[in-house]
N, C-alpha and C positions, 0 to 999 in steps of 0.2 A: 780337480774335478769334483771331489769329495767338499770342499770347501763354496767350490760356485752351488752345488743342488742345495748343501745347508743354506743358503743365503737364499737361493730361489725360493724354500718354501718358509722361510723367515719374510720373505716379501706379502707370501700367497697368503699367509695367515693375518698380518695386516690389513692386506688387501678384506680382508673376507670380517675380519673386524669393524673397519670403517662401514662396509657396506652392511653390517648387521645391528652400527649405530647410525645410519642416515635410515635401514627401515624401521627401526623403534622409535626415532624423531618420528618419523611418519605416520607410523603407527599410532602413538600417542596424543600427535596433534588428529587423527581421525576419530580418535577413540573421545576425546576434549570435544569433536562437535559432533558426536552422536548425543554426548551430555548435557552439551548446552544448546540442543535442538535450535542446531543454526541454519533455519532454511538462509537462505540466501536473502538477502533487500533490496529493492529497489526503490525510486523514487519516485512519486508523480511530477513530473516539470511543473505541472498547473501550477505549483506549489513556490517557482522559482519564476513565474510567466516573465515579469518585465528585466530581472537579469538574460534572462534568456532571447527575449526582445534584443537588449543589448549590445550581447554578447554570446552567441548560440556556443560556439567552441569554447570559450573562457568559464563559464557555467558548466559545462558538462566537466569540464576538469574539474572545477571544484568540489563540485557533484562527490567526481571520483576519489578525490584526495579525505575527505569527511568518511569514507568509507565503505560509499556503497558500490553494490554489484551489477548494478543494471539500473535501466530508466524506463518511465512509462511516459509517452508523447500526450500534449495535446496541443496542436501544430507542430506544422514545422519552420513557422518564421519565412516563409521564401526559401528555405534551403532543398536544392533535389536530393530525394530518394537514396541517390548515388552520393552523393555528400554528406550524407547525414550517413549512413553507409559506415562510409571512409572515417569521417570521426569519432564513432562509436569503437570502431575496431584498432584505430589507432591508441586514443584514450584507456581501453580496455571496459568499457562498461557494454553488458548483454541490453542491446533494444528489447525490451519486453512485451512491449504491445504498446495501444496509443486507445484515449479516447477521442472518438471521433464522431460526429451528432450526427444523430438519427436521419437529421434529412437532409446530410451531405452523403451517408449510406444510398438514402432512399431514389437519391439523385442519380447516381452513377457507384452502384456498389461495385462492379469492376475496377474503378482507376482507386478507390480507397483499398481493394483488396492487393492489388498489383502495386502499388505507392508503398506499403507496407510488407507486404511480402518480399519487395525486394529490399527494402532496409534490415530485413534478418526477424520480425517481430514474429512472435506466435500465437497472440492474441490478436482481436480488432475488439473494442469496448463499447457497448452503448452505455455514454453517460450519463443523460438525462433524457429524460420526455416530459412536453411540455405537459397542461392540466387536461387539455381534451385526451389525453392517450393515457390518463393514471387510471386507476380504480374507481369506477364510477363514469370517466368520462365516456362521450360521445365516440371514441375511436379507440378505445382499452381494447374490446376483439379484437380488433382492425391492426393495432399496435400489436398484436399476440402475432397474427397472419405474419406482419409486416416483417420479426424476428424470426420466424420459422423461414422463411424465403432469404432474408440473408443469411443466418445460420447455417443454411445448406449451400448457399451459394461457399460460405466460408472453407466449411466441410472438403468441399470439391476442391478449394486453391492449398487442402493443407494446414489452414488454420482453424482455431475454434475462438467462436463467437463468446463476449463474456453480458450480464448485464450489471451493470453497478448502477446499487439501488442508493434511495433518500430514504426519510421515514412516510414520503407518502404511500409509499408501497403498501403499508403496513395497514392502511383503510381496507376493510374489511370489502368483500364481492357479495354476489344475492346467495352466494352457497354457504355463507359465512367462513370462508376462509381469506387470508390474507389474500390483496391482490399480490405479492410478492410471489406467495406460495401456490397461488392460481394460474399466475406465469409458468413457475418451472415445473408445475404439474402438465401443462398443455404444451410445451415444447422438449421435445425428449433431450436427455443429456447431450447425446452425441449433436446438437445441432445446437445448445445452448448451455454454458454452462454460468456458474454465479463469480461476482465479484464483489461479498459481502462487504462495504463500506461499515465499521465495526462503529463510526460514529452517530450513524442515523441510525444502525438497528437498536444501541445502548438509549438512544435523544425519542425512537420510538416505543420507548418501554417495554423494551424487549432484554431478552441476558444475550448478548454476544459468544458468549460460550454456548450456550446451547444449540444457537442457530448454524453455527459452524460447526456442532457434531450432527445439527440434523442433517445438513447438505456435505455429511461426512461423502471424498471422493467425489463431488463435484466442483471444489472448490481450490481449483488450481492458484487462485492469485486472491490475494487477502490487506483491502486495505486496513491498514491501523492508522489511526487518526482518534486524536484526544480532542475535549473540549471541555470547558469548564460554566457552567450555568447554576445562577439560583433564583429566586423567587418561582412563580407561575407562569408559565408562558401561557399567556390566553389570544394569541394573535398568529398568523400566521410565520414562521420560524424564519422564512425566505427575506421579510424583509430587514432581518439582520444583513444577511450575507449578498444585499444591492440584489435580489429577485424582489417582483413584486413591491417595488419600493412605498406605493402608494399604501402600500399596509399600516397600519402602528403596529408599533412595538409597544406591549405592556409584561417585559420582566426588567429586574433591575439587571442582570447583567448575562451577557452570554457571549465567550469565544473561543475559537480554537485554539488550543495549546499547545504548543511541544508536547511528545510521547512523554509522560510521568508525571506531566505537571496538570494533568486534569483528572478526572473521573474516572478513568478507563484502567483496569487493572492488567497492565499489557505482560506483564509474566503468564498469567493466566491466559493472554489471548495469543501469545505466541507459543506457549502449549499446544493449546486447541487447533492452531493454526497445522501445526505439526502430525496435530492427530489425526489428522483431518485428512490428510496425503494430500497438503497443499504443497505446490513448490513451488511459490514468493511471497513474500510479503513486500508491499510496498509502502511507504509512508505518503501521509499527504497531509497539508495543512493549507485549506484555503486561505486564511489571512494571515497575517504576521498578529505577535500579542505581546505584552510583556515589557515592552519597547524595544524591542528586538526585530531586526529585520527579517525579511525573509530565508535567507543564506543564513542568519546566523541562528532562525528555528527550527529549520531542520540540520544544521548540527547538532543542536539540541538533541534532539530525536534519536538520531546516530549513537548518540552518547549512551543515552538510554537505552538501546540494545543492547549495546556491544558493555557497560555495564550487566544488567539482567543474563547476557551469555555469561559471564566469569562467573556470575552469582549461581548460577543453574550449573553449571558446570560443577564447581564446591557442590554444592546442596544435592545434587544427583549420584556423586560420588562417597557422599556419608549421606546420607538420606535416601537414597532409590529416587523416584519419581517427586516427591515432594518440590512443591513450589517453594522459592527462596527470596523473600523480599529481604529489600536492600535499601540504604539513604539515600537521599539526596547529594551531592558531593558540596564541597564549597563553593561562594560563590554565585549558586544557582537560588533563582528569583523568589522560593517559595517558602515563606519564611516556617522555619523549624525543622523539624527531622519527622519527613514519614514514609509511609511505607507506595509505594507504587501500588496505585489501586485505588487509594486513599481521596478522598476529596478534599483538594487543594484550600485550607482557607487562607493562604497567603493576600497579602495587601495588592490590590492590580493596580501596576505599573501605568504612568505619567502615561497616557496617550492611550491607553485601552480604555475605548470609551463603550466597546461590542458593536458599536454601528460600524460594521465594516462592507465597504462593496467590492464587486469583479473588478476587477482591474479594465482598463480602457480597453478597446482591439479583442476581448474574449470574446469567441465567437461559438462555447459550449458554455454550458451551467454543470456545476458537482454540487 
């Protein structure tokens, strides 16, 4: 008997060892993303549109497999509510909200809040408005009205309203302040809150970081989106990206890039993101660059985070708060070694010509 209770607590103390090395794993991997301030990612599909044309479920796996944690719609290809559902939850990726145009809202904002509410999403997004509803135009109040009534409509099913801006926003109103900032002064938070698009506020000569501590705690979802441009852009920007085509273009070059490989100093803005009490970050890149596909620029992207967290993570643990820049790894398109932030002057890739347009069948503008 004396020999079975020694054995019994010869068990209990293993026992009790394992389980006080599975919570210090635990612990440490939590302690690892307090440090390397890892909100969560998701993706804009926009960004994937004609895989996803192709292949709705084969896309979102890859989606998943690259390594993100959630996805942001814009359609849904034909697939019901309830299907889309099913392969979100099956895949494991969080529906994170969708954008969806103003005046498919303005049509029937019920079947868009009920469409998406039952797919699990927590956002519904205005992506763009045309020129009569910017700053300036003939329907800007009216566009103001328009968000205060769905935003409350939102409010009531549960969800909250986002607006994800361009740099037209950023034309000034008769008060002199931004229409951007004239928006979410006239709609209260609780009915509308922001979805800083980090590459039209940086394209509108604005600092990114600041605009996301001004809209500190309003700013639950955060796109990051690089782009790379030089010369003068003296035309309007849209008809790079197939808006407004009849425009010219007079810069020598402008495109979107994978996260690192453009202008945009994304350690810093995935900081700010943080600081911000945002909880996602999503990535998005309207056209493919580099000569790189779609699929394989926002793996790209992916890289660049989940690099920059290992980076922040070292750099937070012997440095405190300090930011940590890091290389480029091998391989990757931009030639030499710099730092994230850095303006890319790499040689642009066989086929980036910057005349890029929407893709066929898109039936919103980003």
């Amino acid at each position: 008997m004396k020999k079975f209770s020694i054995l019994l607590m010869f068990v209990v103390a293993l026992m009790s060892l394992a389980s006080c090395g599975g919570a210090s794993k635990k612990n440490a991997e939590a302690q690892q993303c307090e440090h390397s301030q890892c909100l969560p990612v998701g993706l804009q599909l926009y960004s994937v549109r004609d895989a996803m044309a192709q292949d709705f479920k084969g896309t979102l796996q890859q989606v998943k497999a690259m390594g993100y944690d959630g996805v942001e719609f814009a359609g849904l290809f034909d697939h019901s509510p309830a299907d889309v559902k099913a392969m979100c939850a099956e895949i494991g990726l969080n529906p994170i909200s969708a954008h969806v145009p103003l005046a498919d809202m303005l049509a029937d904002v019920d079947k868009v809040i009920a469409d998406y509410k039952a797919i699990g999403c927590q956002y519904i997004v205005v992506p763009y408005v045309t020129e009569e509803r910017r700053p300036g135009g003939d329907k800007f109040m009216q566009m103001i009205e328009e968000i205060r009534t769905i935003g409350q409509k939102c409010k009531e099913a549960g969800l909250t309203l986002l607006y994800h801006n361009h740099d037209f926003e950023f034309a000034k109103t008769e008060t002199g302040e931004f229409g951007l900032d004239y928006l979410y002064a006239n709609v209260p938070a609780d009915l509308l809150q922001t979805e800083l698009d980090q590459c039209w506020v940086k394209y509108a000569g604005q600092d990114p970081v600041a605009y996301l501590k001004k809209y500190e705690g309003r700013s639950p979802v955060v796109h990051l989106k690089d782009y790379y441009a030089s010369g003068e852009q003296k035309e309007d920007p849209y008809a790079l990206i197939g808006l407004n085509e009849g425009e010219k273009k007079e810069n020598t070059a402008f495109e979107f890039r994978p996260l690192g490989y453009g202008v945009q100093d994304v350690p810093a803005l995935m900081k700010a993101a943080k600081h911000a009490g945002s909880q996602w970050l999503i990535v998005e890149q309207d056209q493919p660059s580099m000569g790189k596909t779609p699929l394989e620029c926002v793996a790209l992207s992916m890289e660049t985070i989940q690099a920059i967290r290992q980076d922040q993570s070292k750099c937070d643990h012997n440095h405190g708060e300090g930011s940590c820049d890091h290389k480029h790894g091998e391989g990757q398109d931009c030639k030499g070694e710099h730092k994230h932030g850095d303006d890319c002057k790499g040689e642009k890739k066989e086929g980036c010509s910057g005349e890029h347009k929407h893709g066929e069948g898109c039936d919103h503008k980003h």
